[in-house]
C-alpha positions as CSV (number, residue, x, y, z in Angstrom):
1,X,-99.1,-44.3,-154.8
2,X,-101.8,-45.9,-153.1
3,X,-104.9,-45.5,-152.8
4,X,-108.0,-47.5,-151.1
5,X,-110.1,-48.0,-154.4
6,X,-113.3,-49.2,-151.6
7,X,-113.6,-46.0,-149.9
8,X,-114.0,-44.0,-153.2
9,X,-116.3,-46.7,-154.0
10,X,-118.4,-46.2,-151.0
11,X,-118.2,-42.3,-151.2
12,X,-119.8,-42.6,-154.5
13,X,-122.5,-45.4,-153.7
14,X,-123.3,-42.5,-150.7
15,X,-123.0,-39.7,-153.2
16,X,-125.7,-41.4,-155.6
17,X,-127.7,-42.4,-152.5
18,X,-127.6,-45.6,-154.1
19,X,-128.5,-48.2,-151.0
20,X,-126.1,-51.0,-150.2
21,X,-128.6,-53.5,-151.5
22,X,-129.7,-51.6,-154.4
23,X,-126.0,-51.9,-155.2
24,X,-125.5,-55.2,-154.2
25,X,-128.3,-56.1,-156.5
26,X,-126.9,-54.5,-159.7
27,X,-123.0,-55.9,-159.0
28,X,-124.9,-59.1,-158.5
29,X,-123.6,-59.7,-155.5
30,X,-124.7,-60.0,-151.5
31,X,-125.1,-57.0,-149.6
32,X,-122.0,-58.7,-147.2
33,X,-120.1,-58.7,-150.1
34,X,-120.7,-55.2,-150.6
35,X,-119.1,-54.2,-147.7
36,X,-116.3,-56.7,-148.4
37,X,-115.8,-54.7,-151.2
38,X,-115.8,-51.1,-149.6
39,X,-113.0,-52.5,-147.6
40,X,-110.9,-53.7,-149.9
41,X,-107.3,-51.6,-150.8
42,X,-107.3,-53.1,-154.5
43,X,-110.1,-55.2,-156.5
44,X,-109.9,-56.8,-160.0
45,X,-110.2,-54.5,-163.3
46,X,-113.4,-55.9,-164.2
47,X,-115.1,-55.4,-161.6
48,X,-113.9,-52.1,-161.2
49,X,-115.4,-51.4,-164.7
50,X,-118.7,-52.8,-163.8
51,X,-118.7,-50.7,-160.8
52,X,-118.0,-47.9,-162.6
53,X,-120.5,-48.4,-164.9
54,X,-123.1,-48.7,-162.0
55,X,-122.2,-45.7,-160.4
56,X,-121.4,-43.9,-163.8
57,X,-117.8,-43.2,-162.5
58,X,-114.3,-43.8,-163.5
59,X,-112.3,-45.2,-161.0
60,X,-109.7,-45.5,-162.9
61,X,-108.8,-41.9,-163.0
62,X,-108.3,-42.2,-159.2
63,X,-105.4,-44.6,-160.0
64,X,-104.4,-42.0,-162.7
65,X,-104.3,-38.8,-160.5
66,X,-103.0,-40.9,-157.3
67,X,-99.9,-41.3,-160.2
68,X,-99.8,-37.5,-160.8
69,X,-100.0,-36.4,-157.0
70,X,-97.0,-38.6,-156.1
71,X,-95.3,-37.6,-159.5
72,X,-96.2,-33.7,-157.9
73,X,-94.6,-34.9,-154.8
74,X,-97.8,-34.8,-152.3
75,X,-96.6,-36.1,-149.0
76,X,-98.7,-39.6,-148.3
77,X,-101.2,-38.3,-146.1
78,X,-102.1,-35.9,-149.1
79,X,-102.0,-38.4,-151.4
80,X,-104.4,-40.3,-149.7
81,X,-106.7,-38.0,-148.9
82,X,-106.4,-36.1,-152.6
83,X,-109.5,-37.8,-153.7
84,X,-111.8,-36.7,-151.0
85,X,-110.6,-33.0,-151.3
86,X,-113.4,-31.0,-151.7
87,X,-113.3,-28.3,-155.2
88,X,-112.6,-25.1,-152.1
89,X,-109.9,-27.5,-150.3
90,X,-108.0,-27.7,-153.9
91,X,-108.7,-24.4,-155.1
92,X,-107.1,-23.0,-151.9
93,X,-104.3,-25.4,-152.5
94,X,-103.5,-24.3,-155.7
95,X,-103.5,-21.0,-155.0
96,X,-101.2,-21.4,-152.2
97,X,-98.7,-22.9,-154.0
98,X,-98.9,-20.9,-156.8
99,X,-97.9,-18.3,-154.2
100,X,-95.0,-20.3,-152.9
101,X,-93.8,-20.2,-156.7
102,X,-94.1,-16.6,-157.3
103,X,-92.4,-15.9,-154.0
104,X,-89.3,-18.7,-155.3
105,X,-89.2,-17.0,-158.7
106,X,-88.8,-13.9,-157.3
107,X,-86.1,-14.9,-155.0
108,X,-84.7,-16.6,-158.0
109,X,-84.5,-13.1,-160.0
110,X,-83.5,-11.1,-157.0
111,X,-80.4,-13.7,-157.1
112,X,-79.6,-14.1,-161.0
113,X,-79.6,-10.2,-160.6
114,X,-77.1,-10.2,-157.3
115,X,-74.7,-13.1,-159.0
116,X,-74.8,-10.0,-162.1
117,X,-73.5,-7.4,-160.2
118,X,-71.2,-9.7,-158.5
119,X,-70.0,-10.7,-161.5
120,X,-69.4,-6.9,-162.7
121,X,-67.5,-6.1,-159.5
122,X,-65.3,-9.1,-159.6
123,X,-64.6,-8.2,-163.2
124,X,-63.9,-4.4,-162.0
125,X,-61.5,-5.7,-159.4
126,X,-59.5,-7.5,-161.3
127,X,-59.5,-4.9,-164.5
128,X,-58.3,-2.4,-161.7
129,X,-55.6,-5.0,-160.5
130,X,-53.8,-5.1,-163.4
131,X,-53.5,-1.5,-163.5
């Protein structure tokens, strides 16, 4: 479950087309720190709220679905990668494994059905044994 927290930060200071010292200025910070700060895997809480405060965003729902995409069982690479999916990239997703499920509940009804008749013939056999 992790994820680089100054990537997203980055993709969003781009997204705004906020520039690095325009962002620097309102963190109250250097520009170099700025990019110390794209780099970084984790950073503390508080500045992650002033961040996202910024660059009207909540970061913390990254950490949130991050959670939820390991909980789904993503493989890593997905994980990682889940918050730069783009809306078509997730919507084809979905509706891929949506897919996969309908094809695994219908193999799972094609088998409760089999396991039923099985069931009936073993229960023929053995009422025409004891005869």
């Amino acid at each position: 479950m992790s994820i680089h927290i100054g990537k997203i930060i980055k993709q969003r200071v781009e997204e705004m087309g906020m520039k690095k010292t325009e962002f620097a200025r309102r963190v109250n910070t250097t520009p170099q720190n700025v990019y110390d700060i794209f780099n970084r895997i984790s950073i503390d809480t508080e500045l992650l709220v002033q961040i996202g405060k910024i660059l009207d965003f909540n970061f913390f729902e990254q950490y949130f679905l991050s959670a939820q995409t390991h909980k789904a069982g993503f493989s890593k690479a997905e994980e990682e990668s889940a918050p730069y999916l783009s809306i078509s990239e997730i919507s084809f997703e979905l509706k891929s494994r949506k897919e996969k499920i309908e094809k695994m509940e219908t193999e799972i009804n094609r088998l409760k059905k089999e396991n039923e008749l099985l069931a009936e013939i073993n229960s023929l056999l053995k009422t025409r044994q004891k005869m």
